[in-house]
One Martini backbone bead per residue (centre of mass of N, CA, C, O) as a GRO file, in nm:
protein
  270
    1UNK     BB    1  24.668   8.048  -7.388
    2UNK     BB    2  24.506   7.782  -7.462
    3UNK     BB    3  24.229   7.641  -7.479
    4UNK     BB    4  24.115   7.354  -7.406
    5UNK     BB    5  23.903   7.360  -7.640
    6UNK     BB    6  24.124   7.411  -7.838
    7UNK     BB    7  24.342   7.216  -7.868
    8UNK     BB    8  24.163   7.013  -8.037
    9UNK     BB    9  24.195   7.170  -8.317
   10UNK     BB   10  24.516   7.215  -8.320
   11UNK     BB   11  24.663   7.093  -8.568
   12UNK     BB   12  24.771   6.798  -8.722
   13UNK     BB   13  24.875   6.720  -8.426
   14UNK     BB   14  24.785   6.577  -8.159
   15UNK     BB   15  24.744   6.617  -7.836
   16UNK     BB   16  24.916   6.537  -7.546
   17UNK     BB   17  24.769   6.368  -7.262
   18UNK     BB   18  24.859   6.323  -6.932
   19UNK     BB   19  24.885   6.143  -6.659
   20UNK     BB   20  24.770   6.182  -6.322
   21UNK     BB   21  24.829   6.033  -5.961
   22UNK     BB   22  24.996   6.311  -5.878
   23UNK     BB   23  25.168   6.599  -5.751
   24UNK     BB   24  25.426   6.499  -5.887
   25UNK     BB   25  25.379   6.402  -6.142
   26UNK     BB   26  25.200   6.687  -6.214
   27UNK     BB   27  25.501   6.865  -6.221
   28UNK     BB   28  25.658   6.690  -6.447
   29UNK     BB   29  25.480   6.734  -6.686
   30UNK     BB   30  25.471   7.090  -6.632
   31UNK     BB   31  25.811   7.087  -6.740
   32UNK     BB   32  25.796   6.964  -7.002
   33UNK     BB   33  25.523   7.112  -7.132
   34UNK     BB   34  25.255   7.059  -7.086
   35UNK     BB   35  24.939   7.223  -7.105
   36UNK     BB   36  24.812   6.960  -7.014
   37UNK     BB   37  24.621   6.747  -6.823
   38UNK     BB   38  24.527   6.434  -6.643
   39UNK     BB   39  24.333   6.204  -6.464
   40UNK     BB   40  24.395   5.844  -6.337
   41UNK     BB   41  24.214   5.617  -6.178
   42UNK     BB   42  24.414   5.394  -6.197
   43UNK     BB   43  24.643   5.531  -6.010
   44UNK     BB   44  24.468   5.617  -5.776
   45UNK     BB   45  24.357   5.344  -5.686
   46UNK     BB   46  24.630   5.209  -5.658
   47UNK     BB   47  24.776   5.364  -5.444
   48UNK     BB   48  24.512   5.270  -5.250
   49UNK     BB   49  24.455   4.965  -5.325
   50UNK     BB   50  24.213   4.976  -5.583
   51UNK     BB   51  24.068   4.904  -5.781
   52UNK     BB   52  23.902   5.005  -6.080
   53UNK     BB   53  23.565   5.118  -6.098
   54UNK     BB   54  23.425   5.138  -5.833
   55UNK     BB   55  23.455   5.443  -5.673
   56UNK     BB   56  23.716   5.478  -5.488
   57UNK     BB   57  23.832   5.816  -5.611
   58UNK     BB   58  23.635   6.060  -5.551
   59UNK     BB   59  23.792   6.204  -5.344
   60UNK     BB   60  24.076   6.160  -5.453
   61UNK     BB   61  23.991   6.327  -5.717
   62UNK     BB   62  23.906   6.617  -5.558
   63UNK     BB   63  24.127   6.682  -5.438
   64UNK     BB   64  24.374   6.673  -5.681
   65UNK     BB   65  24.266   6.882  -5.814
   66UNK     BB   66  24.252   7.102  -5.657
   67UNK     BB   67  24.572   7.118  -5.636
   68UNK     BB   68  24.586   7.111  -5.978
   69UNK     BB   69  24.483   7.443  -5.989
   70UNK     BB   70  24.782   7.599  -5.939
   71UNK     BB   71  24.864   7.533  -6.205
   72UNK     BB   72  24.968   7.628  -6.571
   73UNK     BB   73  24.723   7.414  -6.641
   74UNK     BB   74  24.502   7.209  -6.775
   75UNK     BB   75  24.238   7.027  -6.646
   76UNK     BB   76  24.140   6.685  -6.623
   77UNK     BB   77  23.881   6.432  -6.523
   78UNK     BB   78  23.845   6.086  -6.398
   79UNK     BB   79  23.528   5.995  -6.309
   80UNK     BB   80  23.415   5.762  -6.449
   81UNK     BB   81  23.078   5.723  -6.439
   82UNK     BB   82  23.047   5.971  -6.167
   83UNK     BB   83  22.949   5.817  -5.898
   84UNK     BB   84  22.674   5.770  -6.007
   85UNK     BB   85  22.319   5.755  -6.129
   86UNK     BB   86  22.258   6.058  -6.069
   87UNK     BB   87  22.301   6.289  -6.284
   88UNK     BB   88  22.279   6.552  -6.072
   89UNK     BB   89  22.528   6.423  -5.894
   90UNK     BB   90  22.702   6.418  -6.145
   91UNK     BB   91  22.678   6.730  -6.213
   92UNK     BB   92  22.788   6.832  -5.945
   93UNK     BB   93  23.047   6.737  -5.936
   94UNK     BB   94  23.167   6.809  -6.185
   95UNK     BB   95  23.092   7.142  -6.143
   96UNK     BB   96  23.298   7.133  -5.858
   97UNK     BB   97  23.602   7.076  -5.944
   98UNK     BB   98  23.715   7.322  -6.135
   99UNK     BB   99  23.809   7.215  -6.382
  100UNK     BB  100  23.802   7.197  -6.770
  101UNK     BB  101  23.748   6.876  -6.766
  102UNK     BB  102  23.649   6.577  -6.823
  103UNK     BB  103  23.600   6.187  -6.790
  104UNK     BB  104  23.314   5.994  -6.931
  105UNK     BB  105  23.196   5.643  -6.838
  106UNK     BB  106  22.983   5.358  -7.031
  107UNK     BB  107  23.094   5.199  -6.734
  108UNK     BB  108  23.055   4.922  -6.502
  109UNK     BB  109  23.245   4.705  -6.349
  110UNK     BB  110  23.312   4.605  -6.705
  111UNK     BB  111  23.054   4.712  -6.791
  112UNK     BB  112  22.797   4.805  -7.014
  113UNK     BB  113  22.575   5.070  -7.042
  114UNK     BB  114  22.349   5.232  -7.133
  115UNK     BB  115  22.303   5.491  -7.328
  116UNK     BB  116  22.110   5.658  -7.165
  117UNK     BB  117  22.291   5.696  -6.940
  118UNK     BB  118  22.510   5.867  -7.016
  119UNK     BB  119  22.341   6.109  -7.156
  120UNK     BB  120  22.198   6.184  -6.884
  121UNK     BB  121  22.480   6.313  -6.776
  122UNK     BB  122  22.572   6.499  -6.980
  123UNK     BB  123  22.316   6.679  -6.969
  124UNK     BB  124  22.378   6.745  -6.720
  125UNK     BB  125  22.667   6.867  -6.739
  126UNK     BB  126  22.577   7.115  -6.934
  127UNK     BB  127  22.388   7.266  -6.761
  128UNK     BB  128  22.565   7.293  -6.503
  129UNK     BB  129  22.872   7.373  -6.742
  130UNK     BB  130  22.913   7.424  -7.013
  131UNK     BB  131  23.226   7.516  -7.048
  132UNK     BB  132  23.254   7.230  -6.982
  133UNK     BB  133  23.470   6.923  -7.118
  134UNK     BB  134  23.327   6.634  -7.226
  135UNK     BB  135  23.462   6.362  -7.237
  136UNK     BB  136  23.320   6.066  -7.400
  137UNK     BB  137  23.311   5.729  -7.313
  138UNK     BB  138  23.373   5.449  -7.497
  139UNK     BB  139  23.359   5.047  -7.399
  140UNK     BB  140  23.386   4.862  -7.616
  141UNK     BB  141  23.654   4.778  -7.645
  142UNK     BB  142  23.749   4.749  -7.338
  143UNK     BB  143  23.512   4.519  -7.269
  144UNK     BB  144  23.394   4.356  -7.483
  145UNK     BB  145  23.143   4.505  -7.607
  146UNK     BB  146  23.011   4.577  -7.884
  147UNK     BB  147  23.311   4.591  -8.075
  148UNK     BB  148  23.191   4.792  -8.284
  149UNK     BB  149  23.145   5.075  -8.539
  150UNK     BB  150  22.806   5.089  -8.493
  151UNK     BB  151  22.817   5.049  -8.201
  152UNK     BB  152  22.998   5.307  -8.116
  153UNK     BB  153  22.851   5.506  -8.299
  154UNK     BB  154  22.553   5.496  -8.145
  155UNK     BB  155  22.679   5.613  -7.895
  156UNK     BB  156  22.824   5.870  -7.967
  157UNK     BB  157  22.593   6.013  -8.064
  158UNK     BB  158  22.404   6.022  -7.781
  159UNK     BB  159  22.608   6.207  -7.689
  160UNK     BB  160  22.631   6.450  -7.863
  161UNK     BB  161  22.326   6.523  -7.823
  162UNK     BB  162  22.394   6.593  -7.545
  163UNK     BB  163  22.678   6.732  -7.555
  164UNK     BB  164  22.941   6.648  -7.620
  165UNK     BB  165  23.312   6.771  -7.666
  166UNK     BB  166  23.417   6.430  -7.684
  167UNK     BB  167  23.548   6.117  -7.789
  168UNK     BB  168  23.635   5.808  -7.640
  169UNK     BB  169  23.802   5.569  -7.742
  170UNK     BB  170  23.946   5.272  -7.620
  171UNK     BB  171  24.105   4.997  -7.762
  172UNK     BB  172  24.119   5.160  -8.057
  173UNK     BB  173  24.363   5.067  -8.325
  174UNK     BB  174  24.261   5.033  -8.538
  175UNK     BB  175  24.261   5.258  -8.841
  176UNK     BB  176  23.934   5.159  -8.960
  177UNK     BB  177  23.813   5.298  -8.732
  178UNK     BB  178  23.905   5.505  -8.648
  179UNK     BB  179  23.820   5.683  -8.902
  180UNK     BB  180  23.507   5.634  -8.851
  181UNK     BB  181  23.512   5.819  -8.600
  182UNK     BB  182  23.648   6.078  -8.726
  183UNK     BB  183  23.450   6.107  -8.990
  184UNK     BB  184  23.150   6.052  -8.827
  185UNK     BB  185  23.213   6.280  -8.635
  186UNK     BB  186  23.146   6.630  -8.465
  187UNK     BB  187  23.442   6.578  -8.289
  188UNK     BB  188  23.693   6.516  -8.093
  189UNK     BB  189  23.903   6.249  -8.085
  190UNK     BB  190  24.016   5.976  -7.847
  191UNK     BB  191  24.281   5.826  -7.752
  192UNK     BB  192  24.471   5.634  -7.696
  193UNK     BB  193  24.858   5.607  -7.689
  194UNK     BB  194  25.043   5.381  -7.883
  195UNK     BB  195  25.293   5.212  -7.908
  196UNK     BB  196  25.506   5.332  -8.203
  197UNK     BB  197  25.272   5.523  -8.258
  198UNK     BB  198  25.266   5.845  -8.393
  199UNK     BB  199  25.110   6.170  -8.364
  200UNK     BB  200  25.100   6.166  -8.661
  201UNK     BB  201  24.960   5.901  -8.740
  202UNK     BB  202  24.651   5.987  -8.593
  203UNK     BB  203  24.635   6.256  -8.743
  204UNK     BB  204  24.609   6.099  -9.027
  205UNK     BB  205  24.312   5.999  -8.903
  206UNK     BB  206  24.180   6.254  -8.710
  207UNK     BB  207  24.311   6.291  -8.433
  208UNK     BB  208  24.301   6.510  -8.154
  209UNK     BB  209  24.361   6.295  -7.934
  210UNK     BB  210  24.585   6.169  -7.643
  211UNK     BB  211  24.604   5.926  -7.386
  212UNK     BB  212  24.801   5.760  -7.179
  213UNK     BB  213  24.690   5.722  -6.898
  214UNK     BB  214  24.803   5.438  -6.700
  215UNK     BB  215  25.106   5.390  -6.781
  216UNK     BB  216  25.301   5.606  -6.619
  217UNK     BB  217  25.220   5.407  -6.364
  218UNK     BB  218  25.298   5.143  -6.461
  219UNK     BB  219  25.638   5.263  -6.531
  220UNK     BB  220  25.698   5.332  -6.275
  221UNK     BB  221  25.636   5.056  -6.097
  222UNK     BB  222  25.880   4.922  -6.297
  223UNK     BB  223  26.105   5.116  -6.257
  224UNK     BB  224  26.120   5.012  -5.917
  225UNK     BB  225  26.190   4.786  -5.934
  226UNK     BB  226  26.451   4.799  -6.088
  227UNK     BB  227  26.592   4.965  -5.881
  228UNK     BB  228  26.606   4.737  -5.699
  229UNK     BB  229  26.725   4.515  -5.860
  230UNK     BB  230  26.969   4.646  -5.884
  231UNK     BB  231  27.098   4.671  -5.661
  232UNK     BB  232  27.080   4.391  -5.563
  233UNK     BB  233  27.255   4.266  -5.816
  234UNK     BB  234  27.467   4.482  -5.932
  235UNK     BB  235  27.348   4.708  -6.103
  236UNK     BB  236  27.266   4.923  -6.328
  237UNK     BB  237  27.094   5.252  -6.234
  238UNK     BB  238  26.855   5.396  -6.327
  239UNK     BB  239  26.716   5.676  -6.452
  240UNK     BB  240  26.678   5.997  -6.218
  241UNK     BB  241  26.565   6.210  -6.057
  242UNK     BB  242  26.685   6.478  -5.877
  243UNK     BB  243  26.632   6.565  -5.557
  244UNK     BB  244  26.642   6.842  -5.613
  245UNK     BB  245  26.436   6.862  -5.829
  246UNK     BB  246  26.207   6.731  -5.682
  247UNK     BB  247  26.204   6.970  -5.508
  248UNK     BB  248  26.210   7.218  -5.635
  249UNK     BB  249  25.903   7.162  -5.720
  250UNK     BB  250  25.773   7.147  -5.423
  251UNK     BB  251  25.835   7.412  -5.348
  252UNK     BB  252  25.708   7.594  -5.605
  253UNK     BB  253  25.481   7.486  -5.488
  254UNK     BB  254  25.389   7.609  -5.260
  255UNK     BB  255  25.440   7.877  -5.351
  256UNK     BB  256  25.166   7.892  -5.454
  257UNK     BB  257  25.017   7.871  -5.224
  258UNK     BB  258  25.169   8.062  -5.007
  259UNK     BB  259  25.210   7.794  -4.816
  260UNK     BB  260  25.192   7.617  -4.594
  261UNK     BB  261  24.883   7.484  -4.548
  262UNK     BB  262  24.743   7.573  -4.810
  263UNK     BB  263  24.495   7.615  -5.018
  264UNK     BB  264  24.366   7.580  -5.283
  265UNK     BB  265  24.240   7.733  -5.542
  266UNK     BB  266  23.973   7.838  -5.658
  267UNK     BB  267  23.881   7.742  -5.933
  268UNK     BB  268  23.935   7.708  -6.321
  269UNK     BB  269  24.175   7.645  -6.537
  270UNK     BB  270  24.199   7.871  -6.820
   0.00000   0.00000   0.00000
């Protein structure tokens, strides 16, 4: 299997990180046949209730990697800003993980935080994992500030120098955007997802990965209600897993586990 920092590399289209927000969803993604996952802080903070971005998911989302290390594919997790402002506390959670790759954004309750705070997190967290793939979010498009490409490649810049492994700008669309941005970065690109537009044609702009992000909890919650409705309405009921095989998923993940009520695996997954 590729290592997940060869995943940015290979092939002339990107690959698809699915996001997952719970030990079902990602058993689901890794039966499709995805080499690798990440999580979504706005999936796991909406189960519990919870905006995204307050920090509220710090120990929900090391629970969840956790579980998600005994998985047969590399794991990457939405950390949020980090949930810290002093870099070695984001650099020890970061690196206590056991993940393959982390996914951390400078910006903090929808606001975009300066290029130097969240680059002295990332120089922190290569000092104490450098193996571990930091792929830095840059959130001028997401919360539309400085959403331009001068500034962006700006914030992009200082953190590659600090050490990124991966920039994602979330939000960007334009098509000569995205290409300013894989054009003039030393490192892989990452954007959303966009309906519509295949990852062969992100592929010829540059683009190295693509991430569903929150969509498929976003999908799933429509499809439940979907089918709340057809039931209630007397109207054909939409396509879903059977419940056996749903089980037998869950079955085999226990069997990884060695058994019920075992803990997940220590180590991140190679």
């Amino acid at each position: 299997m590729s290592s997940f920092h060869e995943l940015h590399r290979a092939g002339e289209v990107p690959f698809l990180l699915p996001n997952a927000w719970d030990v079902g969803s990602a058993l689901a993604f890794v039966e499709a046949g995805f080499p690798a996952l990440g999580t979504t802080s706005f999936g796991i903070a909406a189960a519990a209730g919870s905006p995204d971005g307050r920090h509220a998911t710090r120990e929900a989302t090391r629970d969840l990697v956790a579980r998600l290390r005994a998985l047969p594919v590399h794991v990457s997790a939405d950390i949020e800003d980090g949930y810290a402002e002093d870099p070695e506390q984001v650099a020890a959670y970061a690196a206590g993980l056991g993940a393959a790759g982390v996914n951390i954004e400078d910006s903090t309750a929808d606001r975009l935080v300066p290029a130097d705070v969240l680059a002295a997190k990332v120089a922190a967290v290569k000092r104490r994992a450098p193996g571990l793939f930091v792929n830095a979010r840059v959130d001028t498009y997401w919360v539309g500030e400085d959403a331009t490409v001068e500034a962006t490649l700006a914030r992009a810049r200082a953190y590659v120098a600090a050490g990124a492994d991966g920039i994602f700008v979330p939000g960007a669309t334009d098509p000569g955007d995205v290409r300013a941005f894989t054009s003039q970065l030393p490192v892989p690109v990452n954007v959303l997802a966009v309906p519509g537009v295949p990852l062969e044609e992100l592929g010829r702009l540059g683009v190295r990965r693509v991430s569903t992000g929150s969509l498929p909890y976003r999908a799933a919650v429509e499809a439940a209600v979907a089918v709340a409705e057809a039931v209630r309405d007397g109207e054909q009921v939409p396509a879903a897993t059977p419940y056996r095989d749903a089980q037998r998923r869950l079955l085999a993940y226990e069997a990884r586990l060695g058994g019920a009520g075992t803990a997940p695996p220590a180590g991140p997954v190679a």
